[in-house]
N, C-alpha and C positions, 0 to 999 in steps of 0.2 A: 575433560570437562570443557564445556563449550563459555568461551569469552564473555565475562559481564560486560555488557555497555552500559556505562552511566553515563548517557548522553541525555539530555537535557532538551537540547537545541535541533532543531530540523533538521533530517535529512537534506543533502543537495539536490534532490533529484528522485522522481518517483525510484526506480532503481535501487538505491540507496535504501531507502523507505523499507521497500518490500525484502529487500535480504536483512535489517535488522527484524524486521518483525517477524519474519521464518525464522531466526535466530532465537528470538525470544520463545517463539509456539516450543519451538524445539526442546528447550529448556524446561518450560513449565511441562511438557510432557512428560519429562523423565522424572518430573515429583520429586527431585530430590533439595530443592530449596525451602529455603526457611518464609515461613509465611509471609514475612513482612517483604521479602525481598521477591515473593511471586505478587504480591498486590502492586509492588511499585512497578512489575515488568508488565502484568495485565494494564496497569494505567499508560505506563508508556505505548505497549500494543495498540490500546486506542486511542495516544495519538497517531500513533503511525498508519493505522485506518483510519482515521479524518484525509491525513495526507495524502496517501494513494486513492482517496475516493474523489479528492479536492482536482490532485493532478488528470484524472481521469475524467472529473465531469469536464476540467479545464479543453483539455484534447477533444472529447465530441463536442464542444462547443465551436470551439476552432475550425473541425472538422465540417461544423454545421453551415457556419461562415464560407467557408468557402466551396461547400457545396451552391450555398446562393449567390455567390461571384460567378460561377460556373453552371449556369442553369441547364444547358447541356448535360450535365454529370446527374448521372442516376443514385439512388441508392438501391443496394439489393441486401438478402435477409441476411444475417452472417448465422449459418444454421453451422452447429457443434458437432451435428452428426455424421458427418463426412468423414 
């Protein structure tokens, strides 16, 4: 059976973030908790999507900056399908 986390408090680090909350998906997939204790892991889920959404708008932002430092520097499309 896969480790409760009663963490509370933030991740350090997108990283962090994104392996508790595949931890948590994991869990509530397998259905075998007690209701009250899948509402608290769905709450904590979102925050852990706030964070990795936070960390991630944070990086293209960053990213964005210093594509305009660098006005030489292109952008191209990041296509999936490759």
């Amino acid at each position: 059976m896969a480790k409760k986390t009663g963490k509370t408090s933030q991740p350090a680090d997108f990283e962090g973030a994104l392996d508790e909350l595949e931890t948590l998906v994991e869990r509530m997939e397998k259905g075998e908790t007690r209701l009250e204790d899948a509402l608290q892991d769905f709450e904590r889920g979102i925050a852990l999507t706030r964070t990795c959404q936070k960390a991630l708008a944070d990086a293209e932002q960053k990213v964005q900056i210093l594509l305009e430092q660098n006005a030489d520097a292109g952008t191209e499309s990041f296509d999936q399908d490759d």
